[in-house]
N, C-alpha and C positions, 0 to 999 in steps of 0.2 A: 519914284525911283524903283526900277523894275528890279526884285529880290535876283538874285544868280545863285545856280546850284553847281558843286564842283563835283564831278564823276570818274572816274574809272572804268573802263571794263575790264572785264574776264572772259575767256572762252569756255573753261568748265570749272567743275566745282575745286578740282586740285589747285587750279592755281585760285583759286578764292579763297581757299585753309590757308594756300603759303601767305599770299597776301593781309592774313587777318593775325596771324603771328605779327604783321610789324606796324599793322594799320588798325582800328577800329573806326569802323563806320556809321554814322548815324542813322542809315537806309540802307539795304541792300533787295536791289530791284532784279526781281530774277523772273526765266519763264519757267513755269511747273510743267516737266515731263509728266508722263501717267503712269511709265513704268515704277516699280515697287522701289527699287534703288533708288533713284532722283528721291521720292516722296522720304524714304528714309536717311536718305542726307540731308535734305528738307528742316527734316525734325528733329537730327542730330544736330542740325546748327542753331535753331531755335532754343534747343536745352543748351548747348553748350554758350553759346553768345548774349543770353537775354535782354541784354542790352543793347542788341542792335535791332532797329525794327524791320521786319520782311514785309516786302508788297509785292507778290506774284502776278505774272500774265500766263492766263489759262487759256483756251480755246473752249476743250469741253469736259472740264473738271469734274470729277463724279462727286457727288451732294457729300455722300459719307465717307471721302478723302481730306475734299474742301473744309468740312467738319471737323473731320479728326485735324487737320494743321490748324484751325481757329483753335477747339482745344488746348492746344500744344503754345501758343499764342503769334499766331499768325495776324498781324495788323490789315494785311487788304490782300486783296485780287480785282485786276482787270480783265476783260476778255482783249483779246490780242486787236480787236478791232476797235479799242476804243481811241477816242479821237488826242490829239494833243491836249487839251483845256481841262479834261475828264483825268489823265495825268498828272496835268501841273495840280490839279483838285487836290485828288488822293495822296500826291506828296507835301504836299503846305498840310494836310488832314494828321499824316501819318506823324510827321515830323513834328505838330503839335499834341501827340497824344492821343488823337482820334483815331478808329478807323474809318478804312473806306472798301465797300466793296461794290461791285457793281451791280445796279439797282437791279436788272434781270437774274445775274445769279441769288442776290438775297429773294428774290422773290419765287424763284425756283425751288431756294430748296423752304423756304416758308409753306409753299401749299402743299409741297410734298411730303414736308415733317418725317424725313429720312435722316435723322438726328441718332445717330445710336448713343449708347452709356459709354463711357471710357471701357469698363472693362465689359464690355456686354453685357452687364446685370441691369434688369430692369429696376427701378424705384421708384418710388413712390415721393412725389414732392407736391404739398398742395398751398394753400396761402396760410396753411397756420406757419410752415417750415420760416416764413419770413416774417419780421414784424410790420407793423402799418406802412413805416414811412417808409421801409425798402420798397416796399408792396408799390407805394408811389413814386418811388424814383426808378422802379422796373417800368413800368407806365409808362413815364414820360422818357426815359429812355427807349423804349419801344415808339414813341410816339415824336423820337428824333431830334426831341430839345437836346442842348448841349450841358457840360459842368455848371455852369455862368444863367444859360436858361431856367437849371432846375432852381438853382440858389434861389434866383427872383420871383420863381413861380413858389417856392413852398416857404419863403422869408427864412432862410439859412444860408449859412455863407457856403463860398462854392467846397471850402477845406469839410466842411460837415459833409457834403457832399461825397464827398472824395473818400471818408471815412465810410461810410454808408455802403458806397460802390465798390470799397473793397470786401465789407464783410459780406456782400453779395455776390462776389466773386468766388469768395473763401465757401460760402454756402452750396455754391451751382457748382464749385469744382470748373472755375475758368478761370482765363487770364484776360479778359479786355472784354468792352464792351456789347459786341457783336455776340460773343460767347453770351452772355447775359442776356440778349435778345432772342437768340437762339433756343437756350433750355426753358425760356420762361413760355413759348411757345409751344416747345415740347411737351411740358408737364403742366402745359392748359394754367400758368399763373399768368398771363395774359392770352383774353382770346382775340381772335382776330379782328374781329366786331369790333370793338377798343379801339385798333388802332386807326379807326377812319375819321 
C-alpha cells in the first residue's frame, strides 16, 4: 500500500504564519531565498515552531548559511534539481527523525570545512571533550548507520543511543544529526580518512 502525504501550499511566508496559527504541520517544505530576510524568517520559524521539521530546496546555498540553518535545526535541503524518489527519500527520512541532505551539498561543504562557530569564536574541541562511546557513535553516525544500526553494532538499545546523541548534541551546541557530522569534522573528532 503506497503511504499518501496530505499538503498545502503557500505563496509567501505571511500567509504560512497565518496558516500556522490554525494548523501545525509535520513538514514544512520550502525554497530558501539567499536574500538575508528569507534566511532570517527561515530561522525565526525554526525557533519559534520547533516542532515542525523544515526541508529546504536550494539551488546554490552558500556553505556558512546552509550551516548556520542546520545549526539553528534545519532537518534537510534539496537542490531544486533533484528528482521525484530523492524527495519522496528526504520526506519518509525527515518525518522519521532523520535527516537528509543532498549528497553533493554534504559533500561540498565537507571538503571545504566552511563550518563557522555560532557566535564566531573559535574553540577548541578535541576527543577528550567526548567520552569513548560518544567518540563511537560520532563515528558511526559519520559513517551513516542509523539509531537501530548503532544499537546492533555497539549491543545497546537504540533508547541508550538516543541518550548518547543527545548529550552530544548538548556538547557540539546542535540540534540534529547532520549538525553532529558537521562539528565533528570541523574540530578534526572525525577525520575524513574514517569515514571510507
Amino acid at each position: 500500500m503506497k503511504e499518501k502525504f496530505e499538503y498545502e501550499e503557500v505563496s509567501n511566508y505571511s500567509q504560512l504564519l497565518l496558516r500556522l496559527e490554525h494548523q501545525k504541520p509535520s513538514l514544512i517544505i520550502m525554497n530558501l531565498g539567499i536574500t538575508d530576510d528569507r534566511i532570517y524568517l527561515t530561522e525565526q520559524l525554526m525557533t519559534k515552531y520547533p516542532d515542525i521539521k523544515i526541508l529546504i530546496f536550494a539551488d546554490h546555498a552558500n556553505d556558512k548559511i546552509l550551516i548556520r540553518l542546520i545549526n539553528n535545526g534545519l532537518f534537510g535541503c534539496l537542490l531544486r534539481t533533484a528528482e521525484p524518489q530523492e524527495l519522496k527519500l528526504a520526506i519518509e527520512m525527515v518525518l522519521s527523525d532523520q535527516c537528509y541532505f543532498s549528497p553533493l551539498l554534504i559533500n561540498r561543504i565537507l571538503i571545504n570545512r566552511a563550518i563557522p562557530d555560532k557566535n564566531g569564536n573559535k574553540k577548541i574541541i578535541n576527543d577528550s571533550f567526548l567520552t569513548e562511546r560518544e567518540l563511537e557513535i560520532v563515528r558511526l553516525l559519520c559513517k551513516g548507520l542509523d539509531q537501530k544500526e548503532i544499537a546492533d553494532k555497539l549491543f545497546i538499545s537504540p533508547r541508550t543511543v538516543d541518550t548518547h546523541k543527545a548529550n552530544i548534541m548538548s556538547k557540539l551546541e546542535v540540534k540534529n544529526t547532520t549538525g553532529i557530522i558537521l562539528q565533528a569534522i570541523k574540530y578534526l573528532i572525525v577525520k575524513t580518512s574514517e569515514l571510507k
